[in-house]
C-alpha positions as CSV (number, residue, x, y, z in Angstrom):
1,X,97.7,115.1,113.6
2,X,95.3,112.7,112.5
3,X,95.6,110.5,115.9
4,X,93.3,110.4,118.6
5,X,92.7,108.3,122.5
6,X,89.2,107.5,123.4
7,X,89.0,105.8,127.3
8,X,86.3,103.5,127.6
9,X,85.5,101.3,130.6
10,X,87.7,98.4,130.2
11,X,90.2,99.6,126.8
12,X,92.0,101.9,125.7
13,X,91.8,103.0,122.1
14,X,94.3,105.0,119.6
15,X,92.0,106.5,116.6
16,X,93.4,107.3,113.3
17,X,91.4,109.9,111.0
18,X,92.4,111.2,107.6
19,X,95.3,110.9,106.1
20,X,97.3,109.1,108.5
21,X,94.7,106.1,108.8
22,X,94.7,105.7,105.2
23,X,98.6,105.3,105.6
24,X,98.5,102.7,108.3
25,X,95.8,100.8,106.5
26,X,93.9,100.4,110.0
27,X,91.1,102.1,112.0
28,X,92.0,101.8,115.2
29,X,94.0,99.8,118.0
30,X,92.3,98.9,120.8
31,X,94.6,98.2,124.1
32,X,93.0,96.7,127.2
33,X,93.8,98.2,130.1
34,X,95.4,95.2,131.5
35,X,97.6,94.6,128.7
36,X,99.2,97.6,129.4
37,X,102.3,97.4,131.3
38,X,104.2,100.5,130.5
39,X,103.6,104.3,129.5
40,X,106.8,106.6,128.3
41,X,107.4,109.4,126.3
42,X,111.0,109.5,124.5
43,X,112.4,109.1,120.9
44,X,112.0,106.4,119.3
45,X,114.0,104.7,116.4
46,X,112.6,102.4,114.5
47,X,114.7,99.4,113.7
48,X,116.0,99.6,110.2
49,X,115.1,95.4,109.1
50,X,111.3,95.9,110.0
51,X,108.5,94.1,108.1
52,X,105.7,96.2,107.2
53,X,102.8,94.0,107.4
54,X,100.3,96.0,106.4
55,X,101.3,99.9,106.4
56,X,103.3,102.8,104.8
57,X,106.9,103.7,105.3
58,X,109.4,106.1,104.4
59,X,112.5,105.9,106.4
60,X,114.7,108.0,105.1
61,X,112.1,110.9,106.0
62,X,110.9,108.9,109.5
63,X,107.1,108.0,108.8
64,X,106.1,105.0,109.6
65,X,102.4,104.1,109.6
66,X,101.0,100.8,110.6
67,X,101.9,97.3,111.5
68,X,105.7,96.0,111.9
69,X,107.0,92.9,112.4
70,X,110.4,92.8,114.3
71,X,111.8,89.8,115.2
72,X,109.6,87.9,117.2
73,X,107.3,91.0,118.1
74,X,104.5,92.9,116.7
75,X,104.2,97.1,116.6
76,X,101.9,99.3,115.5
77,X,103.7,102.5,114.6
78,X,101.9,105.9,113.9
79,X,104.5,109.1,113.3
80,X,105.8,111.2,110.6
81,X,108.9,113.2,112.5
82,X,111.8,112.5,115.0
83,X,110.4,113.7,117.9
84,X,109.7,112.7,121.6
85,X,106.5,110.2,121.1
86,X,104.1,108.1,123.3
87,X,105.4,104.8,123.6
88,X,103.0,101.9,125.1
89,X,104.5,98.4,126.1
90,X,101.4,95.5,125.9
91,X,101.7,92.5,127.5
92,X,99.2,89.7,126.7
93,X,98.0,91.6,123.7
94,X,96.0,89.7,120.9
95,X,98.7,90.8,118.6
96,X,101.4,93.9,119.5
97,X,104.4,94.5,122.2
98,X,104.2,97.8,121.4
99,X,102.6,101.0,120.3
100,X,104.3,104.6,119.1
101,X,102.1,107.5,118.2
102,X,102.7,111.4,117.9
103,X,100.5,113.2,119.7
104,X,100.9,117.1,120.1
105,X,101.5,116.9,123.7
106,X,103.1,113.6,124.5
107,X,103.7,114.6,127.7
108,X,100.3,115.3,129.1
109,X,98.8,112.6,126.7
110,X,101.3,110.2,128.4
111,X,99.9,111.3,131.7
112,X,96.0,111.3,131.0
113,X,96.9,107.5,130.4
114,X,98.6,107.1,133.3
115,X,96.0,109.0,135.3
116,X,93.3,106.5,133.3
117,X,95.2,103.4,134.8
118,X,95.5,104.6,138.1
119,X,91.6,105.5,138.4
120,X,90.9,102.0,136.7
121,X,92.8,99.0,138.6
């Protein structure tokens, strides 16, 4: 899938490989534990008047990889299909509010975050 979460002792960090971090024009995203406030899995629609600043998308075939501006808030987006996705709410980020990533199993990825939080507050 071209996406993968790394723990380390005070961040958490989403790690794009191949194709898909060539498409979102960025590395990584590093999230510090205590900036994270929420973890959900569910569908996400993107709202149609983003700014893409920088990344790749397509809408009319749901990929959307990179940064978005949206209104007065920042999101780093990284799927390709309408499906159930990982959705993180920051708070006191350096720069997003949120960030949306595919993963195979949402559900348990979701929930080794979770567990991570737990173990370190």
């Amino acid at each position: 899938m071209g996406r993968e979460i790394y723990f380390g002792q005070q961040e958490l960090t989403l790690k794009l490989t191949g194709i898909t971090r060539f498409f979102a024009i960025r590395r990584k995203v590093t999230m510090p534990y205590s900036t994270i406030k929420e973890v959900l899995v569910s569908d996400f629609e993107a709202p149609k008047w983003m700014i893409r600043a920088p990344g790749t998308s397509i809408a009319p075939l749901n990929i959307y990889e990179g940064s978005f501006n949206y209104g007065d808030e920042w999101y780093f987006l990284s799927f390709e299909r309408k499906e159930p996705v990982v959705i993180i709410t920051l708070e006191g980020h350096s720069k997003y509010r949120y960030v949306v990533f595919a993963m195979d199993n949402p559900t348990k990825t979701a929930a080794e975050i979770r567990r991570h939080l737990h173990e370190v507050v």
